[in-house]
Every structure is written in structure tokens, then in C-alpha cells.
N, C-alpha and C positions, 0 to 999 in steps of 0.2 A: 220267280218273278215277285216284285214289290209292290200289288197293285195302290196297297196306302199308300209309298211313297208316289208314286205316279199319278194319284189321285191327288196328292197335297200338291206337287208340282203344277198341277193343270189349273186348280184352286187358287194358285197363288197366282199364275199367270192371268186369270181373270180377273184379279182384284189390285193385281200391283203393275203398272205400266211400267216403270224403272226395272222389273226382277223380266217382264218379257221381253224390255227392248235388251237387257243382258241376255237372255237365252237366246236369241237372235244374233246379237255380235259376240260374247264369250259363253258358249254353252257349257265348257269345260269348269268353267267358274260357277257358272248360275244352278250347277247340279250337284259341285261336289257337298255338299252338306246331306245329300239325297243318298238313304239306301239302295241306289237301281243298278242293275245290270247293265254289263258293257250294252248289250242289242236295245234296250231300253233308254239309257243314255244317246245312243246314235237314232233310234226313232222320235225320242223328242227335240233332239239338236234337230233335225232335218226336216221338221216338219212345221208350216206354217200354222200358226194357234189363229186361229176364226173365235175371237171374243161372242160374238151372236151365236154362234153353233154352242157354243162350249157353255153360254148361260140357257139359252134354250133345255140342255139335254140337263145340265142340272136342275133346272123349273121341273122338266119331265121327272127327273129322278125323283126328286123332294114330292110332287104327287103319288108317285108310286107308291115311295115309303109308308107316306100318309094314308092311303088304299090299304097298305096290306096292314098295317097298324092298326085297319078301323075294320078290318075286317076278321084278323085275330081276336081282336077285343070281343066282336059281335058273335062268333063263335065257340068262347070261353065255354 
């Protein structure tokens, strides 16, 4: 599994309308530049992208980061 690439694929679909309305009608195009696996390739051609979900959970992630960053540091 490729989770980088599948992590830049999600990234780009949030930030670039033209790259998701292509993962949407040519998936086969919008991915081949992406390291992913056939099962990987067909779970994001298949799946509808929730823009609000998908910046939410990066918000969430980017605090985490931030939390465990500031709590290594605190623990030095």
C-alpha cells in the first residue's frame, strides 16, 4: 500500500477542482502519475470525495501533529 501516494491524491482533490471533477469522469487518467495499487486505484475511482470531510479530518490531523510536537518537545 501507497498510503503517501493516496494521501497526495486526497490533498490534491481538495485543493484542485479540475484534478477531482477528472477523478470523477477519467479516474484512469487522474491517477496514472500515482504510485497506488490496482484495490487502491478502484477504492478512489469509486468513491465520492466529501470536500468538508476531507478538510475537516486534515484540520484534525494538522492539530494532532501539532499536540504530539508540543508534547515531545515538553518531554525532552
Amino acid at each position: 500500500m501507497s498510503l503517501d501516494a493516496v494521501k497526495a491524491v486526497l490533498a490534491r482533490a481538495i485543493q484542485d477542482d479540475e484534478f477531482r471533477n477528472q477523478l470523477k469522469s477519467d479516474p484512469v487518467t487522474a491517477l496514472a502519475s500515482y504510485d497506488l495499487t490496482d484495490g487502491e486505484q478502484k477504492a478512489l475511482a469509486s468513491t465520492e470525495i466529501n470536500i468538508d470531510a476531507l478538510e475537516a479530518l486534515e484540520d484534525r490531523t494538522s492539530k494532532i501533529a501539532t499536540f504530539i510536537t508540543f508534547e515531545v518537545t515538553i518531554y525532552k
